[in-house]
VOMIKOL-792396 format. One record per residue: residue in one letter; x, y, z of N, C-alpha, C in turn. Coordinates in pm, whole numbers, padded with zeros to 5 digits, always signed. Each point is the difference from the previous one (the first is absolute). Last residue first. Layout:
REM residues N
aXYZXYZXYZ;...
This chain:
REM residues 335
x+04113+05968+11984+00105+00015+00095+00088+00109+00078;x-00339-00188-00483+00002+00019+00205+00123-00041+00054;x-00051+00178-00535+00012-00150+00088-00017+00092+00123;x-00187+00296-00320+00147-00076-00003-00029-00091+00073;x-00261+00489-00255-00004-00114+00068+00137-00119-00005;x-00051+00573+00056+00066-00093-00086-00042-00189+00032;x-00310+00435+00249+00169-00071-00024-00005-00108-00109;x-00387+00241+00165+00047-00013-00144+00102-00027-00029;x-00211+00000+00457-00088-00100-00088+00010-00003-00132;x+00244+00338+00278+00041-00137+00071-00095-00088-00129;x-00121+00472-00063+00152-00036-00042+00034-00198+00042;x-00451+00175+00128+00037+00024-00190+00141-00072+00024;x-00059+00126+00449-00072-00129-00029-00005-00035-00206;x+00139+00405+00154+00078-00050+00038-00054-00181-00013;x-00258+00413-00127+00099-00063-00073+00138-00071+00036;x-00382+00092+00269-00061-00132-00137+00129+00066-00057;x+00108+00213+00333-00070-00108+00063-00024-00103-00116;x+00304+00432-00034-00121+00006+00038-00012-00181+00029;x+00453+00328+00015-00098-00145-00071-00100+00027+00015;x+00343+00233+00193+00041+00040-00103-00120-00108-00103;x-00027+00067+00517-00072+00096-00078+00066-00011-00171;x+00141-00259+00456+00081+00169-00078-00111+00080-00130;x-00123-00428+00162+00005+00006+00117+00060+00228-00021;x-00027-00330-00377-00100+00065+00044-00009+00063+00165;x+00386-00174-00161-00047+00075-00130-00131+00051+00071;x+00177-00374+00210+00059+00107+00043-00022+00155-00136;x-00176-00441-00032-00111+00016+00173+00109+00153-00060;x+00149-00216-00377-00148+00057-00001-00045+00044+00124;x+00396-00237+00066+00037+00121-00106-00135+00098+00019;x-00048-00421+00161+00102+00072+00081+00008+00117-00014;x-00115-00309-00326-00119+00066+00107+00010+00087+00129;x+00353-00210-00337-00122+00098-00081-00100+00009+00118;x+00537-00179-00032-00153+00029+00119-00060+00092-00060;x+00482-00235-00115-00118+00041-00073-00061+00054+00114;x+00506+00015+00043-00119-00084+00058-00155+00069-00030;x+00515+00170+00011-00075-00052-00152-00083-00114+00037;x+00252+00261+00322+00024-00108-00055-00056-00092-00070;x-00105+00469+00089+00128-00022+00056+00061-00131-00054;x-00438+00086-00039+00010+00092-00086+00187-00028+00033;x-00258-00110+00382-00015-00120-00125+00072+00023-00130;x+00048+00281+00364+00048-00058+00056-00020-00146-00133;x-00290+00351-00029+00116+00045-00048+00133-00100+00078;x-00474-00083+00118+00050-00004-00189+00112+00066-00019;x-00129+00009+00485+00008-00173-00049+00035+00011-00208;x-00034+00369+00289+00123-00018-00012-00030-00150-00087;x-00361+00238-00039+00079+00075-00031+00084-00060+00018;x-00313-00205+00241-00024+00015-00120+00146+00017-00090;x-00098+00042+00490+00093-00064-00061+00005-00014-00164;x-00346+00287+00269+00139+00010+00043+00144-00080-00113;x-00486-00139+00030+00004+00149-00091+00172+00063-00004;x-00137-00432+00258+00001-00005-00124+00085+00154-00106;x-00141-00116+00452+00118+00056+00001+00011+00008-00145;x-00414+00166+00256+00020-00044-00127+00186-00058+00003;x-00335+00269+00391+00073-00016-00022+00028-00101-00125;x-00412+00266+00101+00064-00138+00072+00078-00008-00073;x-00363+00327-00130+00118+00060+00083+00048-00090+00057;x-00336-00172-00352-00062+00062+00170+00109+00022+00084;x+00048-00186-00420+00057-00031+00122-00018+00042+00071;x+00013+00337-00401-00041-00167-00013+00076-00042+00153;x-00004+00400-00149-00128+00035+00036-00002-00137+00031;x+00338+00194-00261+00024+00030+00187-00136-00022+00044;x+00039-00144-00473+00131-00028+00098-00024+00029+00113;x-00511+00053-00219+00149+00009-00025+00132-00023+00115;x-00424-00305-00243-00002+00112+00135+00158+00029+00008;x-00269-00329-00279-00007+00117-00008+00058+00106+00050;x+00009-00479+00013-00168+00070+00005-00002+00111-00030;x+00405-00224+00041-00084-00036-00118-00113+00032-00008;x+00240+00146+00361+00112+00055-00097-00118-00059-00136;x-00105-00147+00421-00015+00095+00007-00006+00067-00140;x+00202-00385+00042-00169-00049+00034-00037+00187-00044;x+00445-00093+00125-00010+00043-00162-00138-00037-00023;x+00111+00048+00440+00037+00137-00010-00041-00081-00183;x-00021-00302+00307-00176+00057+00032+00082+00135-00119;x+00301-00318+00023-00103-00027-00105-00133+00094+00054;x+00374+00033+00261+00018+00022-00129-00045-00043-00103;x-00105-00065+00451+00052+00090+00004-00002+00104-00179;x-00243-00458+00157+00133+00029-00040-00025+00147-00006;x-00362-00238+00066+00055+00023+00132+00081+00074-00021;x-00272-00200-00354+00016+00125+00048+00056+00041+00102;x+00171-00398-00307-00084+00013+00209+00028+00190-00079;x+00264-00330-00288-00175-00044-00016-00068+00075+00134;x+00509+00073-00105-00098-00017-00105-00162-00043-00033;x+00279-00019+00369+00024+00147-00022-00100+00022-00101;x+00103-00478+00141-00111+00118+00077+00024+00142-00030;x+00277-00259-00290-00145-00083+00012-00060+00080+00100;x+00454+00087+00014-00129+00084-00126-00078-00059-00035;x+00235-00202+00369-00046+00175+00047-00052+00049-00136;x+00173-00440-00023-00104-00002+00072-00050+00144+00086;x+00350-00094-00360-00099-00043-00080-00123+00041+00097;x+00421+00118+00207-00030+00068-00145-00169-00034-00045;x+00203-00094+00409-00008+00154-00004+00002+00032-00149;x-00089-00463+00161-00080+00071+00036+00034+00116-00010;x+00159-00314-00326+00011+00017+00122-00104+00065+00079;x+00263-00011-00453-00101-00084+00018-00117+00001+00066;x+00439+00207+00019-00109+00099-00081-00114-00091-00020;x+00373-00180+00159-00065+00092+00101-00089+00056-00059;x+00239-00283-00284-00090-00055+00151-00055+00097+00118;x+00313+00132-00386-00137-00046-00056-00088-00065+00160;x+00362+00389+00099-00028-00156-00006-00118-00024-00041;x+00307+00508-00046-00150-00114+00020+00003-00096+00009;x+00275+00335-00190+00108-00071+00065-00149-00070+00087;x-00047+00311-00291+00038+00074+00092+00038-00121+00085;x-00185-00080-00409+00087+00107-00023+00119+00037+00096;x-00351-00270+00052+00092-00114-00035+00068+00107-00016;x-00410+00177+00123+00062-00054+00085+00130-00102-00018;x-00300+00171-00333+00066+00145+00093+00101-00070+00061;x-00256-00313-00216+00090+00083-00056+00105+00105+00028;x-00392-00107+00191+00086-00138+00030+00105+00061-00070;x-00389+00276+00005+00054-00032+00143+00156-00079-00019;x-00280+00017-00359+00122+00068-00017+00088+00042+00135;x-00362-00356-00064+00132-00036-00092+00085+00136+00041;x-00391+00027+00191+00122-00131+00072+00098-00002-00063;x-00333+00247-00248+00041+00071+00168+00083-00073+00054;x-00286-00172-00284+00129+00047-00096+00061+00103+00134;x-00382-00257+00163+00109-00114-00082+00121+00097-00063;x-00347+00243+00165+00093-00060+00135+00110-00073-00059;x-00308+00176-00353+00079+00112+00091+00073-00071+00103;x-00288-00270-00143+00104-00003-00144+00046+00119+00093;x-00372-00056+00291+00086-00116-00050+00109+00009-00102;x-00319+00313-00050+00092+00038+00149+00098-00134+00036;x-00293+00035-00388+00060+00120-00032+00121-00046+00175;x-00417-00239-00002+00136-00072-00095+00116+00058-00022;x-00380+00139+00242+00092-00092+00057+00103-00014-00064;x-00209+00457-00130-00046-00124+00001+00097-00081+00083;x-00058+00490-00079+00067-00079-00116-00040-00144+00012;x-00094+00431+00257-00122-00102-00042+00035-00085-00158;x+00253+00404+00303-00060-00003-00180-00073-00134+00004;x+00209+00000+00417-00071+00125-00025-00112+00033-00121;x+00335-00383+00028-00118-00058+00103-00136+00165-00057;x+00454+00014-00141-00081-00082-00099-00127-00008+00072;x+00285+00221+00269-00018+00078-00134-00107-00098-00091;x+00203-00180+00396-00098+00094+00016-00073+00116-00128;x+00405-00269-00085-00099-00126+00036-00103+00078+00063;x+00390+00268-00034-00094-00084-00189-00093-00036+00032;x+00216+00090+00404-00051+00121-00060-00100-00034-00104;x+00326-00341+00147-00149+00000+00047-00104+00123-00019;x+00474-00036-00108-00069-00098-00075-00160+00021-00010;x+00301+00207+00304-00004+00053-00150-00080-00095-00071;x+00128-00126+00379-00063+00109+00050-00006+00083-00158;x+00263-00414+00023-00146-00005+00005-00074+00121-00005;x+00445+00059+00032-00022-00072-00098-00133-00001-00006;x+00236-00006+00422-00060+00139-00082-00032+00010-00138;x+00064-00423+00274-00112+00108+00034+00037+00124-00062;x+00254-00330-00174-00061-00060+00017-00180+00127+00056;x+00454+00060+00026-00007+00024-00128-00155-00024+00000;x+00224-00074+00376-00042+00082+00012-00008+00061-00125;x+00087-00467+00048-00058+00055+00114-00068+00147-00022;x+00405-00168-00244-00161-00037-00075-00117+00031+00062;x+00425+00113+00180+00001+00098-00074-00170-00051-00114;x+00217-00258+00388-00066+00115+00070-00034+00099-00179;x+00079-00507+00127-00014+00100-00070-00066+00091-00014;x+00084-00359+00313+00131+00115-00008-00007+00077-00107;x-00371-00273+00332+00053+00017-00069+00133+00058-00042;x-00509-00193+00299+00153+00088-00036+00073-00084-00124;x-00564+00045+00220+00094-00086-00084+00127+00112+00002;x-00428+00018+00321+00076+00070-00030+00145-00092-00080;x-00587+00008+00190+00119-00029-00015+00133+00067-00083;x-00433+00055+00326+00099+00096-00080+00087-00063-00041;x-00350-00187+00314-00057+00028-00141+00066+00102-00060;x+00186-00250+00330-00140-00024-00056-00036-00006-00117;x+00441+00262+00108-00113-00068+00090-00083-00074-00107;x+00529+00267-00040-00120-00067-00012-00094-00053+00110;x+00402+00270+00009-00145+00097-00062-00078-00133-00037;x+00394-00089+00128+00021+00060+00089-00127+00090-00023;x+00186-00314-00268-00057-00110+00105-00045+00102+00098;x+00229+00169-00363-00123-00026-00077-00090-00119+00120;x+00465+00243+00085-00112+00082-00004-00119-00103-00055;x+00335-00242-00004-00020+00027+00149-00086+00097-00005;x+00120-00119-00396-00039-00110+00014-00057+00021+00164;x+00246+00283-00198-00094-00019-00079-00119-00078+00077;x+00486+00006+00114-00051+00080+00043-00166+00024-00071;x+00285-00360-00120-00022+00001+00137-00082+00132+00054;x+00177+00000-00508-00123-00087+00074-00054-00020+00122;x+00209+00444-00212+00054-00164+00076-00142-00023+00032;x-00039+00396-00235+00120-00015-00045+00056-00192+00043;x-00556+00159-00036+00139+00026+00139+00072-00038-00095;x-00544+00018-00042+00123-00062-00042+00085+00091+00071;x-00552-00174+00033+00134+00058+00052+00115-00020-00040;x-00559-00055-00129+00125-00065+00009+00075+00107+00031;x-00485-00142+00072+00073+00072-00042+00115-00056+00014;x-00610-00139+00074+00176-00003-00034+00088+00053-00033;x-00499-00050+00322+00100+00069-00117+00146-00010+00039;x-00566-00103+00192+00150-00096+00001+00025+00141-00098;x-00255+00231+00327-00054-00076-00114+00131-00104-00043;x-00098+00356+00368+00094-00110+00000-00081-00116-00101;x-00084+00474+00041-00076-00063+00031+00077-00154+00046;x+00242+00332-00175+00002+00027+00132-00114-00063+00051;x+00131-00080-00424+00123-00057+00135-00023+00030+00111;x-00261+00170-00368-00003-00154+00022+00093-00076+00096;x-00007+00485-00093-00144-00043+00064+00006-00153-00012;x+00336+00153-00226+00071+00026+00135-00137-00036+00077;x+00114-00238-00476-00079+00144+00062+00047+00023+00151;x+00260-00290-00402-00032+00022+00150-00084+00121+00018;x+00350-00375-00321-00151+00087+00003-00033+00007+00117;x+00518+00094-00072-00098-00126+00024-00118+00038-00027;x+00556+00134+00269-00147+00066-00144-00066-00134-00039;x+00440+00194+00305-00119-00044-00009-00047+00049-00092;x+00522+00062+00109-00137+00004-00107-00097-00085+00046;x+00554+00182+00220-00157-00098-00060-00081+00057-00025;x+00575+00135+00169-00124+00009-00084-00114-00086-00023;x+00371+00161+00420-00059-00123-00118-00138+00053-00068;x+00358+00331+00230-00124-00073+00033+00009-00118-00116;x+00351+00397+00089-00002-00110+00074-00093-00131+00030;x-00064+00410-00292+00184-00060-00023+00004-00141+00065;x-00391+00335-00144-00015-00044+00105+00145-00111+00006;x-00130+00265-00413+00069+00079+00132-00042-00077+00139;x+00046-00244-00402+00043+00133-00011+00021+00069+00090;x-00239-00380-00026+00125-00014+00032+00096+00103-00021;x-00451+00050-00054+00010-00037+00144+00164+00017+00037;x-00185+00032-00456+00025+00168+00087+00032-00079+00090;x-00054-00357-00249+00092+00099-00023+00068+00133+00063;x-00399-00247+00042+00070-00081+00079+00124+00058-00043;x-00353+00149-00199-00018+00025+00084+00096-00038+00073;x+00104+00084-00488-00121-00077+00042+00009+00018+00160;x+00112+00382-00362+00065-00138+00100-00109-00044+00063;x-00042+00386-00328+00014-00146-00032+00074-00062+00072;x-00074+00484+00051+00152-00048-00020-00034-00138-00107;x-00450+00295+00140+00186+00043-00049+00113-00015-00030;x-00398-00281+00188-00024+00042-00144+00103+00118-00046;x+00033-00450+00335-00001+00123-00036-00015+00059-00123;x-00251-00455+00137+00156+00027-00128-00050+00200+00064;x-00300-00419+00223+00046+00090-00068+00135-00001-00057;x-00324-00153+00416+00031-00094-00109-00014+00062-00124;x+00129-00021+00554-00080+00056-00069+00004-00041-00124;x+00194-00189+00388-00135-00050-00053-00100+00088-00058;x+00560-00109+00192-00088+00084-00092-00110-00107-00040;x+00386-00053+00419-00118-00061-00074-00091+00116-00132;x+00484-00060+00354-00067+00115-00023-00131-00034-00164;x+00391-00267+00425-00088+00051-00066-00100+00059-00082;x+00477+00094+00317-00173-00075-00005-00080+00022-00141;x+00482+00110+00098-00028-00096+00008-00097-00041-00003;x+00117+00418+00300+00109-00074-00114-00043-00164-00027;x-00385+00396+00155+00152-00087+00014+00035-00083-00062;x-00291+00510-00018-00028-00146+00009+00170-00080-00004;x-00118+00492-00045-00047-00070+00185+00002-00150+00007;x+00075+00342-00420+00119+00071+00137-00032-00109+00126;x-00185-00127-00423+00178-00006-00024+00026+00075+00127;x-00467+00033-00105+00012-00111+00037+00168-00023+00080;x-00145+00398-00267-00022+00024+00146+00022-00157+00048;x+00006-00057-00455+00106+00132+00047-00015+00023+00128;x-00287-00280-00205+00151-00089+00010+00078+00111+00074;x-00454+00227-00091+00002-00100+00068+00158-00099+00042;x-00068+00277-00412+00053+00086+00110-00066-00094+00148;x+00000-00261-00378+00131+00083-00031+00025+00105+00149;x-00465-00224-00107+00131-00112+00070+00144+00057-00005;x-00463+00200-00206+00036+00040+00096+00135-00083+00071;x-00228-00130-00421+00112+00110-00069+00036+00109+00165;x-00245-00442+00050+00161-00010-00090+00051+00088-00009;x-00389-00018+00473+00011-00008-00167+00158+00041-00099;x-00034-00279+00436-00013+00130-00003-00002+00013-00122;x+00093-00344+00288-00105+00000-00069-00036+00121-00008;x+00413-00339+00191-00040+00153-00052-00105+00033-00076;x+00217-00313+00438-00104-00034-00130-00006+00150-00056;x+00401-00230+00322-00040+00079+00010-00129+00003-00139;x+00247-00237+00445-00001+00008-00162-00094+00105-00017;x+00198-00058+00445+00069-00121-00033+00009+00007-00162;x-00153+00470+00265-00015-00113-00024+00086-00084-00100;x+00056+00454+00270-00008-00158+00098-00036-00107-00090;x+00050+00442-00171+00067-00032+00025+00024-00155+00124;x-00380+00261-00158+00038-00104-00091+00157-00057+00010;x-00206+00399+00191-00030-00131+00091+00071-00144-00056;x-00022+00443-00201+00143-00025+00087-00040-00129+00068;x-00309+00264-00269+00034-00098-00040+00126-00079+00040;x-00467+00167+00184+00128+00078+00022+00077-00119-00052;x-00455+00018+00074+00024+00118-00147+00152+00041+00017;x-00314-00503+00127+00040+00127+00065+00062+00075-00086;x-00288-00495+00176+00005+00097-00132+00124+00154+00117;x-00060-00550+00086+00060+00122+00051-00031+00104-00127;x-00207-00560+00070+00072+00138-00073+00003+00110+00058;x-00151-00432+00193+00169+00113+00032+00046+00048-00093;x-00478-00138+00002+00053+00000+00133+00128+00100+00056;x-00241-00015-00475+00061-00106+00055+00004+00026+00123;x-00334+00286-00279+00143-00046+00001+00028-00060+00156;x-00512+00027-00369+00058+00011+00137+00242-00036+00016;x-00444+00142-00370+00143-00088+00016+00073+00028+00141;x-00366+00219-00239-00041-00096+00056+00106-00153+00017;x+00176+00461-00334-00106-00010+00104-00087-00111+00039;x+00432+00225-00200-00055-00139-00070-00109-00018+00174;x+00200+00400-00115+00023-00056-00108-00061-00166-00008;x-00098+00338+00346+00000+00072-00117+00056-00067-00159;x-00044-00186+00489-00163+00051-00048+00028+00067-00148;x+00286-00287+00282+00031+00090-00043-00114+00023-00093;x+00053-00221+00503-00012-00025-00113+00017+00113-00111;x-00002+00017+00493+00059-00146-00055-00038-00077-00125;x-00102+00440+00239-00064-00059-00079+00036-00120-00005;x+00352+00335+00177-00156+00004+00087-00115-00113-00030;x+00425+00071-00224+00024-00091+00122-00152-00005+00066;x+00006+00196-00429+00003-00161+00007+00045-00062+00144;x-00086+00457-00041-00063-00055-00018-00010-00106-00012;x+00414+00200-00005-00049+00051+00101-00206-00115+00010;x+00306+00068-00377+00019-00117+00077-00040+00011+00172;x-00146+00300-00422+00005-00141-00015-00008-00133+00159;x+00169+00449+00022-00146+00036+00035-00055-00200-00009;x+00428+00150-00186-00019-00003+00187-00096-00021+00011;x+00203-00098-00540-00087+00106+00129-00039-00053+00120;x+00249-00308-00197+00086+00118-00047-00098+00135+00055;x+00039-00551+00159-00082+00149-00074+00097+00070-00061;x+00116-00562+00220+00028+00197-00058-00102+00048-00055;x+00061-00428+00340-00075+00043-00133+00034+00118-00010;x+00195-00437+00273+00020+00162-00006-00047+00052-00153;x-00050-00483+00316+00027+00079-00140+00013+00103+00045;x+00030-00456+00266-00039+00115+00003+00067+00058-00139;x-00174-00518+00072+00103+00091+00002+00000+00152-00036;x-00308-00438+00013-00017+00076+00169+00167+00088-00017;x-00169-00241-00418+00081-00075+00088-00009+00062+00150;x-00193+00262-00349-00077-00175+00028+00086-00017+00087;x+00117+00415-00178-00032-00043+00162-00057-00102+00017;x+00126+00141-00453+00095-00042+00087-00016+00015+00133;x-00376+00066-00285+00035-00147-00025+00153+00007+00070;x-00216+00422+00081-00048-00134+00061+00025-00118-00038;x+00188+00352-00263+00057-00042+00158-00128-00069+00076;x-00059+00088-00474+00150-00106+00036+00027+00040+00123;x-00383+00225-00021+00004-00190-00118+00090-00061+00048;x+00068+00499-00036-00079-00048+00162-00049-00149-00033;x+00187+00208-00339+00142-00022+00087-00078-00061+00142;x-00242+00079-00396+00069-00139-00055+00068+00013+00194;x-00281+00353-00039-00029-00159+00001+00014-00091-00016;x+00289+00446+00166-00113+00009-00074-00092-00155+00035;x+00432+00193+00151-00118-00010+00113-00142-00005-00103;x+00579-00086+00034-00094+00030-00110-00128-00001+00042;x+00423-00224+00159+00036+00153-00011-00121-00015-00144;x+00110-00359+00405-00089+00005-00127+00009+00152+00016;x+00273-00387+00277-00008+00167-00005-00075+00015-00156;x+00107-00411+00442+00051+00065-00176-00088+00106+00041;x+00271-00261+00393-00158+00115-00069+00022+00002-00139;x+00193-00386+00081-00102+00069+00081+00112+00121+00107;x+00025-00416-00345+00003+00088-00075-00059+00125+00137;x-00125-00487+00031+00121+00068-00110+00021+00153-00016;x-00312-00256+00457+00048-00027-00144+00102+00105-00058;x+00057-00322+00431-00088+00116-00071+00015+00087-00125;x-00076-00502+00264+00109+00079-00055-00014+00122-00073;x-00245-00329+00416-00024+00035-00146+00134+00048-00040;x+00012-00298+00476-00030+00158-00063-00033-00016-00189;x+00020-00459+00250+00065+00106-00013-00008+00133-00050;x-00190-00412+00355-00015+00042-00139+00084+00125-00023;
């Protein structure tokens, strides 16, 4: 009988030690292929070798065998690919230390899911920016990281410049129960998740104020439209936005206190002020807000809720009169 073949891609390298990034490296050690997990604090990764698990972000999640956690990001220089799960508006000075150790050619996966909020480049932008020599990709998808790391089924999609290559990362993270659809539209891909993260603010907002099902349903429905909208602007595939990183990440963003960014406008509708909402957990929503409407405001792409999450988010709105304004628009055809 003949030896196995081993798998793709080996060592990849997950640069992000929170709970999406510790998630996505046990789902890339399914295959028995060694990872290299980045911290950024020592202490972090010091403990996760001891613990074999990362007690501080996603706790009772035992790690993989041959995940390698460690705080030295030169290591990353050995791996085949590379996963960046480092929060959006942090990925700029992250690419930057990346560009002195990583090699010509590999790689280089964004699975954070944002729009810099200073410049407005979408993530895969900075990559190719200053990482010269790397291949750019986008993961994104509905996905709690506690559900992947329970190995609950979940679907995501992967896009890549070449099909072949897409197509080889997306065989190279799947298991079981991670499947992983590819692709080449990388720019609907990652429209797709930061997009939502705004959306879903609303959708915690309505939930908060005890607006009703119905109120939150019509919010998702007109949320898609301008998601979608956004996304044709910026060169988007109607089919991707369909998909699981459009239609099927603001369906769970939009309905799961889980969401990040629906626990922060939940918060936001009950009352509770900007820096108080989200029990201090990261929001990328709050972040992208700002670029996502002026990036809209850019190419004359309606988005009234978009508009309204980022008004109130800045304090220039209050809450019922932002909900007032959206429910007194000019009535017109759907679409």
């Amino acid at each position: 009988m003949s030896a196995a073949a081993p798998p793709l891609f080996d060592p990849i390298g997950v640069v992000g030690a929170g709970a999406w990034g510790t998630a996505l490296a046990n789902a890339a050690a399914a295959q028995g292929r060694r990872v290299l997990l980045w911290a950024r604090n020592p202490d972090d990764a010091a403990a996760m070798r001891a613990s074999r698990q990362n007690a501080r972000h996603l706790p009772g999640a035992p790690l993989a065998p041959t995940v390698e956690p460690t705080a030295d990001l030169a290591e990353m220089g050995a791996a085949r690919a590379v996963l960046l799960a480092v929060p959006a508006q942090a990925l700029r000075s992250v690419a930057e230390a990346l560009a002195i150790v990583l090699k010509q050619g590999v790689p280089v996966v964004v699975c954070a899911k944002g729009i810099e909020r200073a410049t407005g480049l979408f993530m895969t932008e900075i990559v190719a920016d200053l990482l010269r020599g790397a291949m750019p990709a986008v993961l994104s998808g509905p996905s709690f990281a506690e559900d992947v790391a329970r190995g609950l089924p979940t679907a995501v999609v992967l896009a890549a410049p070449l099909e072949p290559a897409a197509e080889a990362l997306a065989k190279a993270l799947s298991s079981s129960t991670f499947r992983v659809y590819h692709g080449t539209d990388m720019r609907g891909v990652e429209i797709g998740g930061a997009a939502k993260n705004v959306l879903a603010i609303a959708a915690g907002i309505v939930a908060g104020r005890r607006l009703g099902e119905s109120a939150k349903a019509a919010l998702t429905a007109r949320g898609f439209a301008e998601l979608s909208r956004f996304a044709r602007a910026y060169g988007g595939r109607p089919e991707t936005l369909m998909g699981l990183s459009g239609l099927g990440d603001l369906i769970l963003t939009c309905g799961s206190a889980k969401s990040r960014n629906f626990a922060h406008g939940f918060d936001l509708g009950a009352g509770m002020a900007t820096g108080q909402a989200g029990a201090g957990k990261l929001a990328e929503g709050v972040f992208t807000a700002r670029a996502l409407v002026g990036m809209a405001q850019a190419r004359g792409v309606d988005m009234p809720i978009a508009t309204a999450v980022d008004r109130v988010l800045s304090g220039d709105l209050g809450i019922d009169e932002a909900i007032e304004a959206l429910m007194t628009r000019p009535v017109k055809a759907e679409g």
